[in-house]
SERO-4910 file (N, C-alpha, C, O; in steps of 0.05 Angstrom, whole numbers):
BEGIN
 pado doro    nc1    nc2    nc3   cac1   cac2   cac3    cc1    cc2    cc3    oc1    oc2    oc3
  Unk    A    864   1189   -278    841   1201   -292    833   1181   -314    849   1169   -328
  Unk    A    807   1180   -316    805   1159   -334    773   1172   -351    754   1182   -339
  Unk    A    775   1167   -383    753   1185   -399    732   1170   -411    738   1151   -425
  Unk    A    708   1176   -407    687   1164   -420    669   1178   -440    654   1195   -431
  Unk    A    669   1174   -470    659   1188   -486    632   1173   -485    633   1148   -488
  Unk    A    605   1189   -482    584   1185   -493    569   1190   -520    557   1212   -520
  Unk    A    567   1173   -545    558   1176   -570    530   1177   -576    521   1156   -583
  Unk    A    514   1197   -576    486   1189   -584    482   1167   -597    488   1180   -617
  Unk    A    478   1148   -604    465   1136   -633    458   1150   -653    445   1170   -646
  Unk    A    462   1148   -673    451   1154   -710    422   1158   -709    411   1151   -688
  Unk    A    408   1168   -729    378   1171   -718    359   1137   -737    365   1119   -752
  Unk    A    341   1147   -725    327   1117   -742    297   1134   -745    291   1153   -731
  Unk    A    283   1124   -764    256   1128   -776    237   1137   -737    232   1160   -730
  Unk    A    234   1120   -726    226   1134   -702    238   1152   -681    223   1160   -663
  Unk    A    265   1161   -681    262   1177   -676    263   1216   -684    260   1239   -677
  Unk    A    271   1195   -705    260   1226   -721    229   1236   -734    226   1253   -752
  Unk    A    207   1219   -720    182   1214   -724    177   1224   -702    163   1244   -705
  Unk    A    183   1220   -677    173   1222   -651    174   1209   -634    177   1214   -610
  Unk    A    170   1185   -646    158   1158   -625    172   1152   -609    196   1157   -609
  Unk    A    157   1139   -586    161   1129   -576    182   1094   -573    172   1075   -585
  Unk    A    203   1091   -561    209   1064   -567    218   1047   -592    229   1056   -612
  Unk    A    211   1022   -589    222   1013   -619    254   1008   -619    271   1022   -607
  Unk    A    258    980   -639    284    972   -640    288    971   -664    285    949   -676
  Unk    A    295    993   -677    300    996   -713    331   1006   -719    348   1018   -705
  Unk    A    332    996   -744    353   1011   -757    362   1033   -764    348   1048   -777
  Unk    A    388   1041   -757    387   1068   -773    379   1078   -795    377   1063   -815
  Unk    A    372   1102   -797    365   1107   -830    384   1113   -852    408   1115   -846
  Unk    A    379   1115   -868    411   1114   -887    420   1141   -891    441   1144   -903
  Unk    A    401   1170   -877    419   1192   -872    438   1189   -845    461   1200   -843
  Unk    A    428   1176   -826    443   1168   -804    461   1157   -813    479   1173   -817
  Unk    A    467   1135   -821    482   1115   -838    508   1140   -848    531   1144   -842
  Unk    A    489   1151   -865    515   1167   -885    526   1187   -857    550   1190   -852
  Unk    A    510   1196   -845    524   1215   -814    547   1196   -804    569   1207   -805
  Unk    A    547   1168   -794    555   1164   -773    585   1156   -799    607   1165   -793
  Unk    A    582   1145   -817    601   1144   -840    625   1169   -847    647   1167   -858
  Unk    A    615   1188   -838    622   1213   -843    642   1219   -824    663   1230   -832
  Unk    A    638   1210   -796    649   1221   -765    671   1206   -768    674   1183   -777
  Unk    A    690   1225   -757    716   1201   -743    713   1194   -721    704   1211   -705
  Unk    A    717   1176   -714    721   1159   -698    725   1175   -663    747   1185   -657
  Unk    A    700   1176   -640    712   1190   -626    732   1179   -606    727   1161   -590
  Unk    A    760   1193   -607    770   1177   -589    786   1150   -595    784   1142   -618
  Unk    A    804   1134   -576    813   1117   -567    803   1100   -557    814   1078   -561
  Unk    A    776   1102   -539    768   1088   -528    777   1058   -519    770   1041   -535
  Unk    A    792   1046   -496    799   1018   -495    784    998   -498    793    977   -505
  Unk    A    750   1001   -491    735    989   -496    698   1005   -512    688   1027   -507
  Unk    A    691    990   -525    663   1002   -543    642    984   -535    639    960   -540
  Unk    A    627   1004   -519    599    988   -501    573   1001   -521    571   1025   -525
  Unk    A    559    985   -530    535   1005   -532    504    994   -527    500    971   -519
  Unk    A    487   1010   -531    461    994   -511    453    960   -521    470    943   -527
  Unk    A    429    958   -520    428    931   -530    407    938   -568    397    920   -582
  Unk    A    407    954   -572    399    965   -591    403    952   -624    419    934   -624
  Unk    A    394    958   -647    398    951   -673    412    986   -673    436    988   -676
  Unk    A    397   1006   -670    414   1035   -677    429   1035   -661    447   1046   -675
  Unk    A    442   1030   -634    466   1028   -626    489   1008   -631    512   1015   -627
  Unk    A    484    983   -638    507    966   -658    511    977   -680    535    982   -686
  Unk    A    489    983   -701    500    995   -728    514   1028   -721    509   1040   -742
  Unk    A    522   1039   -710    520   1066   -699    558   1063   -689    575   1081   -692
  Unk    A    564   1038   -677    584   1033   -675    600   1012   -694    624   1006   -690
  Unk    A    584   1001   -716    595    986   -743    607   1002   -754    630    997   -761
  Unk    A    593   1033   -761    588   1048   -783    619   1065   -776    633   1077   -792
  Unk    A    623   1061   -748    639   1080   -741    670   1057   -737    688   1065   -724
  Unk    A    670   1036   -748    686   1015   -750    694   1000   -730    715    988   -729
  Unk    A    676    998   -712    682    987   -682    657    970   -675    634    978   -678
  Unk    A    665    939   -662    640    934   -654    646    934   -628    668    938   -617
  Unk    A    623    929   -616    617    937   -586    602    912   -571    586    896   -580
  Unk    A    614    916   -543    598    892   -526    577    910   -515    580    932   -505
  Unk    A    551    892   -521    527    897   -502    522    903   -468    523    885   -451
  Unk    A    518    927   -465    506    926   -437    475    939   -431    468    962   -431
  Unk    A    461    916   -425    438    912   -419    425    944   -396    403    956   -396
  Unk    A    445    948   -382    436    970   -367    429   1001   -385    415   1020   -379
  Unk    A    448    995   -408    449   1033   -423    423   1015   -450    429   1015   -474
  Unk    A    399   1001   -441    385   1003   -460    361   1026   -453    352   1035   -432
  Unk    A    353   1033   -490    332   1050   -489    314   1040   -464    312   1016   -459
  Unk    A    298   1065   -445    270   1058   -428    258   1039   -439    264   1031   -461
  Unk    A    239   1030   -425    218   1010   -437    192   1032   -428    190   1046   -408
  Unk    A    180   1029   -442    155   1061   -455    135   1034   -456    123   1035   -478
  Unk    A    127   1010   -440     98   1003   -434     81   1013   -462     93   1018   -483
  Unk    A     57   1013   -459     41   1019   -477     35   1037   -505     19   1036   -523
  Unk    A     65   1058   -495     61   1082   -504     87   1071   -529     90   1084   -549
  Unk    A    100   1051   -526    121   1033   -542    113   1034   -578     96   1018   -585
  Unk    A    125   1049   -597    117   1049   -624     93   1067   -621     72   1059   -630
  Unk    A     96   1096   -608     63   1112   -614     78   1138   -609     94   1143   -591
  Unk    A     69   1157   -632     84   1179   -626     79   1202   -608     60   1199   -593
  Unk    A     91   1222   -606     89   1239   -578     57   1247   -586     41   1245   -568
  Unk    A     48   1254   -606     15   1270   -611      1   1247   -612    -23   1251   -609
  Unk    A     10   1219   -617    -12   1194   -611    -14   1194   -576    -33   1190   -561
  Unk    A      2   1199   -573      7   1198   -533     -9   1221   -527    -28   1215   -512
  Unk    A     -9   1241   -533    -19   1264   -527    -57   1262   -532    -75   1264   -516
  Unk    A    -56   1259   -551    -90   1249   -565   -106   1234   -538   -126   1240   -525
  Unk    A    -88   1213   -537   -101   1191   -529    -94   1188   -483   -105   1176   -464
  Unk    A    -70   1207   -488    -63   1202   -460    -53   1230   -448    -33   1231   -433
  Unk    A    -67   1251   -456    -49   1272   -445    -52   1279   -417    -39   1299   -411
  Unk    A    -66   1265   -396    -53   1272   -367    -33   1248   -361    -15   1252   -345
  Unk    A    -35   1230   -370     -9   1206   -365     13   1224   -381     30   1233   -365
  Unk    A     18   1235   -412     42   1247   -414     55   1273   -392     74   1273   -377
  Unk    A     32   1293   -398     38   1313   -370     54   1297   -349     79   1297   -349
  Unk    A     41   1286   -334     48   1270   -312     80   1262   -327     97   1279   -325
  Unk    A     84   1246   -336    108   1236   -349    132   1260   -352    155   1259   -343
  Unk    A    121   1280   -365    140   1300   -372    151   1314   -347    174   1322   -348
  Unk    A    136   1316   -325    136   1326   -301    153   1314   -278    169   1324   -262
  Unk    A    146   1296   -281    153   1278   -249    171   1251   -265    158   1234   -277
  Unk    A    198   1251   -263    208   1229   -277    218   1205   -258    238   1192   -261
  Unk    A    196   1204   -235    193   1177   -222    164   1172   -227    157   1154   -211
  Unk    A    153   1177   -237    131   1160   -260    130   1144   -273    152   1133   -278
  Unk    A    104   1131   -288    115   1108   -310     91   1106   -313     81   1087   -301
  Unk    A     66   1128   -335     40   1132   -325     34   1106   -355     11   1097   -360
  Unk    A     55   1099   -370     51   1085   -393     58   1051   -385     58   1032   -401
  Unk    A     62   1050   -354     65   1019   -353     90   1009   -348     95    996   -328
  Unk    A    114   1017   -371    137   1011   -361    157   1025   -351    147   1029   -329
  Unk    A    175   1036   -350    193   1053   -334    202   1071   -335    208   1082   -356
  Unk    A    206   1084   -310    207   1114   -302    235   1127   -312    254   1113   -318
  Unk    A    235   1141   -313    260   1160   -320    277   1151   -305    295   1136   -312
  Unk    A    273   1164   -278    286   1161   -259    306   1131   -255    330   1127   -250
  Unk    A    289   1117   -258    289   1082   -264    317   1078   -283    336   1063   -281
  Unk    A    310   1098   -303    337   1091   -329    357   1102   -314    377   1089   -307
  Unk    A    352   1132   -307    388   1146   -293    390   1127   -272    409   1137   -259
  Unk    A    383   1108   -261    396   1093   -233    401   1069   -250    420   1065   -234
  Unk    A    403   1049   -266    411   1031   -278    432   1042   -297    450   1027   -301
  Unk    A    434   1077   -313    453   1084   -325    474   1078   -307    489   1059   -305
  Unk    A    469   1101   -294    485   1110   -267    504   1094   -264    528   1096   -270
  Unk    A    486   1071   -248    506   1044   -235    532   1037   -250    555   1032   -242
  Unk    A    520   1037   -273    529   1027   -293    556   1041   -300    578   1031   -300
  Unk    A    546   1077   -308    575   1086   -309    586   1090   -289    607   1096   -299
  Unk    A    590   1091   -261    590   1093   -238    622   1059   -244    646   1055   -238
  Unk    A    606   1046   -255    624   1017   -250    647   1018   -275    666   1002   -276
  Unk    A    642   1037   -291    660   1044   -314    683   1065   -309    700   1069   -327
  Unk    A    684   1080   -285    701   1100   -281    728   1097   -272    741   1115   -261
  Unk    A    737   1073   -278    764   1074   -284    774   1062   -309    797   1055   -310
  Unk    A    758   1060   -330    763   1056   -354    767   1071   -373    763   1095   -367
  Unk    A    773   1068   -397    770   1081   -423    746   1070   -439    748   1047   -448
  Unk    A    726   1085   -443    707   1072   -450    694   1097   -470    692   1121   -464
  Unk    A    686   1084   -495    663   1100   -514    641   1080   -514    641   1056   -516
  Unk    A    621   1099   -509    588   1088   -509    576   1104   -525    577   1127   -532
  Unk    A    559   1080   -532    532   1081   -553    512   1079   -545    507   1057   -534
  Unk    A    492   1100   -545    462   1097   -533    452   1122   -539    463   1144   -540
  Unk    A    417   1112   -543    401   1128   -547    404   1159   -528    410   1162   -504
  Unk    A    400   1174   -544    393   1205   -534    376   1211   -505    382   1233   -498
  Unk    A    365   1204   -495    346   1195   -474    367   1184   -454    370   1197   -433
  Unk    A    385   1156   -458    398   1143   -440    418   1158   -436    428   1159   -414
  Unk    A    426   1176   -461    455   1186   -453    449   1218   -430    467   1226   -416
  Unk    A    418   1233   -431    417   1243   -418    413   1239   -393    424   1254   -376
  Unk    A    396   1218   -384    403   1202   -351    430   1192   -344    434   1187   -320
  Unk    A    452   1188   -365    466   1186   -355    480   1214   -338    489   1218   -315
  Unk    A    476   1228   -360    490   1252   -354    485   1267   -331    498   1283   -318
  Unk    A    454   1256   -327    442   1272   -299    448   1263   -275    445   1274   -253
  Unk    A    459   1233   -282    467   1213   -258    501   1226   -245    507   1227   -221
  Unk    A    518   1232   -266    544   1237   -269    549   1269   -261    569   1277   -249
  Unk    A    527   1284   -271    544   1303   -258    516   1318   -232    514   1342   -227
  Unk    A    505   1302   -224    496   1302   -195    474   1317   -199    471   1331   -179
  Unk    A    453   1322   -218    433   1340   -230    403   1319   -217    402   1295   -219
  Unk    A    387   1333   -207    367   1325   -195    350   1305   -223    358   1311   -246
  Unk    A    338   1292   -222    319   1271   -235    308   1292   -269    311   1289   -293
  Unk    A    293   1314   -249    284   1326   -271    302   1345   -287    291   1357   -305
  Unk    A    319   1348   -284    341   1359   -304    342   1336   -329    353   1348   -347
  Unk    A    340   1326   -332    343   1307   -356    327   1322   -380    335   1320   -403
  Unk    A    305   1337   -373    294   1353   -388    313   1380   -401    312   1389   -424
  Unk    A    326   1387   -382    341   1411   -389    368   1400   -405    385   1418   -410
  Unk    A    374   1381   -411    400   1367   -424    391   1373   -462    377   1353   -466
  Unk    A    392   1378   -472    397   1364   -501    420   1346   -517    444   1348   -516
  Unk    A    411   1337   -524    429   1312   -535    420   1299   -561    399   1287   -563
  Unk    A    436   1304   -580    428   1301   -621    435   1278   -622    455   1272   -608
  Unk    A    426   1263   -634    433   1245   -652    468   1246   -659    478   1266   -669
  Unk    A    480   1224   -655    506   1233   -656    530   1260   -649    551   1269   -657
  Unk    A    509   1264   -628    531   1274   -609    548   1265   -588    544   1246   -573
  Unk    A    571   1283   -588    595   1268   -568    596   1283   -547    602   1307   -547
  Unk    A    588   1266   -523    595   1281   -493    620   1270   -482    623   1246   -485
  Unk    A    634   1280   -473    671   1275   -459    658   1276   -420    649   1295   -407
  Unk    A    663   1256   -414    664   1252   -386    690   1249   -374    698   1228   -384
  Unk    A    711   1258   -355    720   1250   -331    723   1241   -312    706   1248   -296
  Unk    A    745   1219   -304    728   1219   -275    751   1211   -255    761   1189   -250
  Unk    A    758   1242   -241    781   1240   -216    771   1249   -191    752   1264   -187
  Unk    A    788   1237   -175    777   1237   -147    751   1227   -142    740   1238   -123
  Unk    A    740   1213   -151    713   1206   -134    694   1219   -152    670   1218   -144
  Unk    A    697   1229   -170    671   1250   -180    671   1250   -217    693   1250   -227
  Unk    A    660   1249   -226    647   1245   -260    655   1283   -262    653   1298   -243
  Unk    A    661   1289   -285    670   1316   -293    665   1313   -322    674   1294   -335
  Unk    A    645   1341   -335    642   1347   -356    660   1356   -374    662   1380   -368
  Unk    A    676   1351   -396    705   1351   -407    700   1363   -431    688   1353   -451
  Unk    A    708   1382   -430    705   1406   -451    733   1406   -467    752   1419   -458
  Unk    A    734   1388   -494    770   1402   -503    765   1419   -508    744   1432   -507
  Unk    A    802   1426   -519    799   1447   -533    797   1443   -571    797   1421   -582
  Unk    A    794   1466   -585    771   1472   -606    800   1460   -620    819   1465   -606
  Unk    A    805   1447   -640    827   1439   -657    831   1423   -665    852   1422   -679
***
């Protein structure tokens, strides 16, 4: 059996704005959040996206981390630095469409779907490791949809905070949602 913790990232000025995209820093309530947390885990190795909030996210938490290019934030094309009601104003049957069908990409660059199959792969190639990951809220829910076998558009029905910790398993052939116990 081998465990994979997924860490949201800390929040940064966009995403607690809305926006879309963007490679910023945490904010310094994130900062003081991720300061605060112990450490989740053992982890044998600390992966996190290719991010500025996912390196500081794993500094803050005393660990640095090697980059993997596959758990980076989507690329959001046009809609990149514009917030969900600038998207909406300016593009609301491309968002519809977006929110709906997550093999879309009505903003240019890539589909939902697109991210959980590059997550996927990705944790898919990690399942016999000990591994804590860092990545945006978004990546960590395609992963999650990839791992425990949830159709495309479930990614919608996931929530996932800013520094939250998801516990993965993975025996026999299959990714398992890992609930400890409370203590």
């Amino acid at each position: 059996m081998s465990g994979l913790r997924l860490l949201a990232c800390a929040p940064t000025a966009a995403l607690r704005a809305g926006r879309f995209g963007g490679d910023e820093d945490i904010d310094e309530g994130g900062r003081r959040a991720a300061l605060a947390m112990s450490p989740p885990g053992r982890g044998d190795l600390w992966v996190c996206a290719p991010s500025r909030a996912a390196r500081e996210t794993a500094q803050a938490l005393g660990h640095s981390a090697i980059t993997a290019p596959e758990l980076a934030d989507p690329d959001f094309g046009r809609w990149d630095g514009l917030s969900l009601d600038d998207v909406s104003a300016g593009d609301a049957k491309g968002l519809q469409q977006w929110l709906t069908d997550p093999r879309s990409a009505p903003h240019g660059g890539e589909s939902l779907a697109r991210v959980r199959q590059r997550a996927g792969s990705w944790l898919d190639a990690m399942a016999r490791q000990r591994v804590v990951v860092v990545a945006h809220p978004i990546v960590v829910r395609a992963a999650l949809c990839h791992a425990l076998a949830l159709p495309d558009e479930a990614v919608w029905n996931l929530e996932v905070a800013p520094l939250s910790l998801t516990r993965l398993t993975y025996r026999t052939g299959h990714w398992r949602l890992h609930f400890p116990a409370a203590g």
